[in-house]
C-alpha positions as CSV (number, residue, x, y, z in Angstrom):
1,X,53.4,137.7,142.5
2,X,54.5,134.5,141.0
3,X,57.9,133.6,140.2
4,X,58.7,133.6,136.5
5,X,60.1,129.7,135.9
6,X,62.8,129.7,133.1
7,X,62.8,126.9,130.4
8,X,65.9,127.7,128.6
9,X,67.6,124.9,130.7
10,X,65.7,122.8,128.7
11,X,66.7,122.8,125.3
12,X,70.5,123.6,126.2
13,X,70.3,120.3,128.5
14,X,68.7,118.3,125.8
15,X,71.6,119.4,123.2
16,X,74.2,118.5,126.0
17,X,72.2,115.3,126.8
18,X,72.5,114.7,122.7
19,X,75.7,115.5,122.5
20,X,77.3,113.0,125.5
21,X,75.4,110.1,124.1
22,X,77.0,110.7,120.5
23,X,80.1,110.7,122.2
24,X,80.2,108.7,125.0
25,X,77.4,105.7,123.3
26,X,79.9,104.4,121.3
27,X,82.5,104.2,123.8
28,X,80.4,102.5,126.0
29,X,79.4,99.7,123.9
30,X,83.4,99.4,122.8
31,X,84.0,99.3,126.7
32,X,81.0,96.5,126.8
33,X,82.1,94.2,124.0
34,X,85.2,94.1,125.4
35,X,84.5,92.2,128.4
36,X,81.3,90.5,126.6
37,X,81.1,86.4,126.8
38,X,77.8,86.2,125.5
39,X,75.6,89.0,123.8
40,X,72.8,88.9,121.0
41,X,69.9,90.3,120.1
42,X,67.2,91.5,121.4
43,X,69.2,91.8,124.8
44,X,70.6,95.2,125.6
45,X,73.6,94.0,128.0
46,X,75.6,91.3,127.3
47,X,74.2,88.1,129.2
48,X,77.8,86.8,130.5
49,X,80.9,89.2,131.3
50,X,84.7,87.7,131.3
51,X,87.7,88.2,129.8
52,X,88.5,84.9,127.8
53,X,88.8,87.2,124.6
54,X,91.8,89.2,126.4
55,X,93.6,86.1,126.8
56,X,93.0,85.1,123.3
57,X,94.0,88.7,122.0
58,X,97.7,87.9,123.9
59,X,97.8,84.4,123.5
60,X,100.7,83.9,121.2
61,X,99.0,83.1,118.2
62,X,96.8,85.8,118.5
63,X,99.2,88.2,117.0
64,X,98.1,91.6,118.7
65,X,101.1,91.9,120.1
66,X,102.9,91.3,117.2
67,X,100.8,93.8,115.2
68,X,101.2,96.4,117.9
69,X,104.9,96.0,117.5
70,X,104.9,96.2,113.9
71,X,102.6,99.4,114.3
72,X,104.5,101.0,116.6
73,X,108.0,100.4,114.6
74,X,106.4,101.7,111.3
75,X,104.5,104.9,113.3
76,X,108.5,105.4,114.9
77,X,109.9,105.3,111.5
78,X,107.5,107.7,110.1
79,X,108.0,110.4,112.7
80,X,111.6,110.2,111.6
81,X,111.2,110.3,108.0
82,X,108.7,112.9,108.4
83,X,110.9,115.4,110.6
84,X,113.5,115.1,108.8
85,X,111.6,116.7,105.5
86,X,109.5,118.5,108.0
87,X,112.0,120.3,109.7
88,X,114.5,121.9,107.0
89,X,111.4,122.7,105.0
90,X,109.5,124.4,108.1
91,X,112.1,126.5,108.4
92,X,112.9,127.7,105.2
93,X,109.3,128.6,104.6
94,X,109.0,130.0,107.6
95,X,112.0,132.4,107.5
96,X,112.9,132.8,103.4
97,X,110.4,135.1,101.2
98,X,109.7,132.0,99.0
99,X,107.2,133.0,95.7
100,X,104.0,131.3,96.0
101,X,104.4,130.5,99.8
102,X,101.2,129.5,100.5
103,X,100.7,126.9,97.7
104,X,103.5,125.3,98.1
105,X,101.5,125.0,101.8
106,X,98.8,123.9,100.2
107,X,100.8,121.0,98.0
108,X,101.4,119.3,100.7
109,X,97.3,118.7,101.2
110,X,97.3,116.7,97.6
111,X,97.6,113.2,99.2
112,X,94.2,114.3,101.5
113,X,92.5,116.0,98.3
114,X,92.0,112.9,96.6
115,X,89.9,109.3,97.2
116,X,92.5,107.3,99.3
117,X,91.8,103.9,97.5
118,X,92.1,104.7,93.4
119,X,95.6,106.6,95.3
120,X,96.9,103.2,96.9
121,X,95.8,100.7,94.4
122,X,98.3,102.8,91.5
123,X,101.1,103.0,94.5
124,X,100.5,98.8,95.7
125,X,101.1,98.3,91.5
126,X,104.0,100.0,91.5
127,X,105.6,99.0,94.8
128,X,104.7,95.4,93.5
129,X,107.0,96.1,90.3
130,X,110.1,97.6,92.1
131,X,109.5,95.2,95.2
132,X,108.4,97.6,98.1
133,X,105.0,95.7,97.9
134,X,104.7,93.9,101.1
135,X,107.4,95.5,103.0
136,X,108.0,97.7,106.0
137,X,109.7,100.2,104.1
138,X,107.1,100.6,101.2
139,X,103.9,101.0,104.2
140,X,106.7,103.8,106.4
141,X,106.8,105.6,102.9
142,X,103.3,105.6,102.2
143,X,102.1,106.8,105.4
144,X,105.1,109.4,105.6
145,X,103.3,111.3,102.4
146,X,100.1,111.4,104.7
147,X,102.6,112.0,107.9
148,X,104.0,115.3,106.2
149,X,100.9,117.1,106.3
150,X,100.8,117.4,110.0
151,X,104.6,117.7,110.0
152,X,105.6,120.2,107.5
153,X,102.5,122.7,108.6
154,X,102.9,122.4,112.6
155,X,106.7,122.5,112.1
156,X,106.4,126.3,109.7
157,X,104.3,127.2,112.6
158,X,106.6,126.3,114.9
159,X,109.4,127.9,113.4
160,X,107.6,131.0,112.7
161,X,106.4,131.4,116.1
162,X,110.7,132.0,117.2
163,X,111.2,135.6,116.8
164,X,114.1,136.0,114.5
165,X,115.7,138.7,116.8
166,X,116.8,136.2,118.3
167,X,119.2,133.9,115.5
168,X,120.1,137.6,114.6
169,X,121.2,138.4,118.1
170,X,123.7,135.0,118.3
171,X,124.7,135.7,114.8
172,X,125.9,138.6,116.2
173,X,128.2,137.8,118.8
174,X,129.7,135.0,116.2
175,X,127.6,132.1,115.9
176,X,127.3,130.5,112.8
177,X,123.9,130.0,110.9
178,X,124.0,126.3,112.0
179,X,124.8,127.3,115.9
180,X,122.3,129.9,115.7
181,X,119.9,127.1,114.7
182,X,120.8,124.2,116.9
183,X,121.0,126.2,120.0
184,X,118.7,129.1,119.8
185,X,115.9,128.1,117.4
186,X,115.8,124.4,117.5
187,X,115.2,124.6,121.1
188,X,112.6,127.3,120.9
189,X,110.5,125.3,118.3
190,X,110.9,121.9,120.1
191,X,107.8,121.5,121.9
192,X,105.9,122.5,118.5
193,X,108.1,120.2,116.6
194,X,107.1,117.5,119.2
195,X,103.6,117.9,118.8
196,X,103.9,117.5,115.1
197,X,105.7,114.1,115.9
198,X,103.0,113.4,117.9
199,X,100.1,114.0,115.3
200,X,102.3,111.7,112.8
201,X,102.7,108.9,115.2
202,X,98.9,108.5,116.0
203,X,97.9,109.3,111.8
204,X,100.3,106.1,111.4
205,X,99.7,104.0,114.1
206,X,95.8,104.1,113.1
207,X,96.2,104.5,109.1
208,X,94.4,101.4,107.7
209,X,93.9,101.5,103.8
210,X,97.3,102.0,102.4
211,X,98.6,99.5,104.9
212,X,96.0,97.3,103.7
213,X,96.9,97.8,99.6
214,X,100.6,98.1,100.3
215,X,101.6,96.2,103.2
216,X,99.2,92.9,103.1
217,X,99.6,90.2,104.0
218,X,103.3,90.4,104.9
219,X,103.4,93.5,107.2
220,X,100.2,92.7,109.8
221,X,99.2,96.4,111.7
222,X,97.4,96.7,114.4
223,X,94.4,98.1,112.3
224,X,94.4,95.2,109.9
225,X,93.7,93.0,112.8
226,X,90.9,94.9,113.8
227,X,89.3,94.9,110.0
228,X,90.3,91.4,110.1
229,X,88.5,90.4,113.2
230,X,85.7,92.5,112.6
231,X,84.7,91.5,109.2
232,X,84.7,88.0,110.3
233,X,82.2,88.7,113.2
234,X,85.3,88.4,116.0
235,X,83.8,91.8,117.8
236,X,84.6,91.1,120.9
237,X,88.5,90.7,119.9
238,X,87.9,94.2,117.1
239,X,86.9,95.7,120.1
240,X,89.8,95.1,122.3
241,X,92.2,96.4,119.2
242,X,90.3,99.2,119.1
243,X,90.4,100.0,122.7
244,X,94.7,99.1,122.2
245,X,94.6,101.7,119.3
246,X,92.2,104.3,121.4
247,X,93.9,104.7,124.8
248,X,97.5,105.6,123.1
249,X,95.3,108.1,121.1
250,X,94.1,109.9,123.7
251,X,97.2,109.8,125.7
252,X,98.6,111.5,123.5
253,X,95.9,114.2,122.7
254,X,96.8,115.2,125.6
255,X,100.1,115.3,126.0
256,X,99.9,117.9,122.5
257,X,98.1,120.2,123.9
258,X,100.4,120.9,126.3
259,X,102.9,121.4,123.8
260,X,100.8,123.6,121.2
261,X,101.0,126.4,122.7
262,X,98.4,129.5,121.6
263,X,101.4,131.2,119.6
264,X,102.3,128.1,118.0
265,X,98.6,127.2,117.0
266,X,98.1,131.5,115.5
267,X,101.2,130.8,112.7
268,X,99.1,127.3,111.1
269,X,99.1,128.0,107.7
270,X,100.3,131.6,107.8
């Protein structure tokens, strides 16, 4: 009696093999312009490898590094505006029976429920007439109102995830609401509260259009200099801002999901 050959393998290692290439394609011809000297159709590798474009990136008038400190100061200054909203709010919708709970939730979705660029051209007009046009301070503002969507929701979560038996149990033996807060549930909540940071950081240090409308050409991010160098056919040196704008990314992907923890991630939105 023969053997009866299965063929299911074949389909599900077809979908897998579909699946890696629509991941892992792009990334490989980021990787490859990266260290590509010389590359043009019809060839499928790049003729000469090197990394002449590196040095130009750094050179000093290359400006990445300049645009990677200005991104990372702005991303920094986001996080803080945004916890500082985020956290007070968290926790008050998290712990008081506030009416209509869940759409003041949802209000903080508005800036994502409309077209970005009708959004940032009204804003740029309007920074332009009080003088935030152009300034570090008008692009920290604009991508804190994106920022607060990550910050406000992970940070409820976060807060709701502390059981309040325990503020009730260090109000009891005389702490003060404050006390109660800075050293029982603060504490508790800090590695949710960190991963909201986290999520904030990266939506800023990658936000693109309202730097673009609000912040150009005085404030130079790391993302204009990619849409810079890319629309003027510079792909080896958009591909090396990329790959400076990916690795951080992915560093810290990971590093959230060891702080969103299962209990953290049931409360989103609840």
């Amino acid at each position: 009696m023969m053997a009866r050959v299965d063929f299911w393998w074949l389909p599900r290692a077809f979908v897998l093999g579909l699946l890696a290439f629509v991941i892992f394609g792009p990334l490989t011809n980021l990787v490859l312009w990266t260290v590509a000297e010389k590359w043009y159709f019809p060839h499928m590798l790049p003729l000469e490898y090197g990394f002449s474009f590196w040095q130009r990136v750094f050179s000093p008038r290359g400006n990445a590094m300049e645009s990677l400190m200005t991104s990372i100061v702005i991303a920094a200054l986001t996080v803080i505006a945004s916890l500082a909203l985020a956290i007070p709010a968290g926790y008050a919708l998290s712990r008081l029976k506030l009416p209509f709970r869940g759409l003041i939730l949802l209000a903080f979705l508005i800036p994502q429920a409309f077209p970005n660029l009708p959004v940032y051209v009204n804003i740029a007009r309007f920074f332009y007439q009080i003088g935030l046009n152009g300034t570090i301070a008008g692009v920290v503002m604009v991508h804190v109102t994106h920022g607060l969507v990550y910050a406000v929701w992970i940070a409820t979560a976060a807060f709701s995830a502390v059981d309040i038996d325990l503020e009730e149990a260090a109000r009891s033996i005389g702490a003060g609401p404050f006390r109660a807060f800075r050293d029982v549930t603060l504490p508790l909540a800090a590695p949710g509260l960190m991963a909201s940071a986290i999520f904030v950081f990266l939506e800023s240090l990658d936000e693109f259009t309202g730097s673009y409308f609000v912040g150009a050409p005085d404030v130079n991010t790391l993302p204009l200099l990619l849409y810079t160098a890319g629309s003027g056919g510079n792909y080896q040196i958009a591909s090396i801002t990329a790959l400076l704008l990916l690795v951080p990314s992915i560093g810290f992907m990971l590093v959230v999901e060891r702080f969103l923890r299962a209990d953290v991630l049931s409360k989103v939105g609840h």
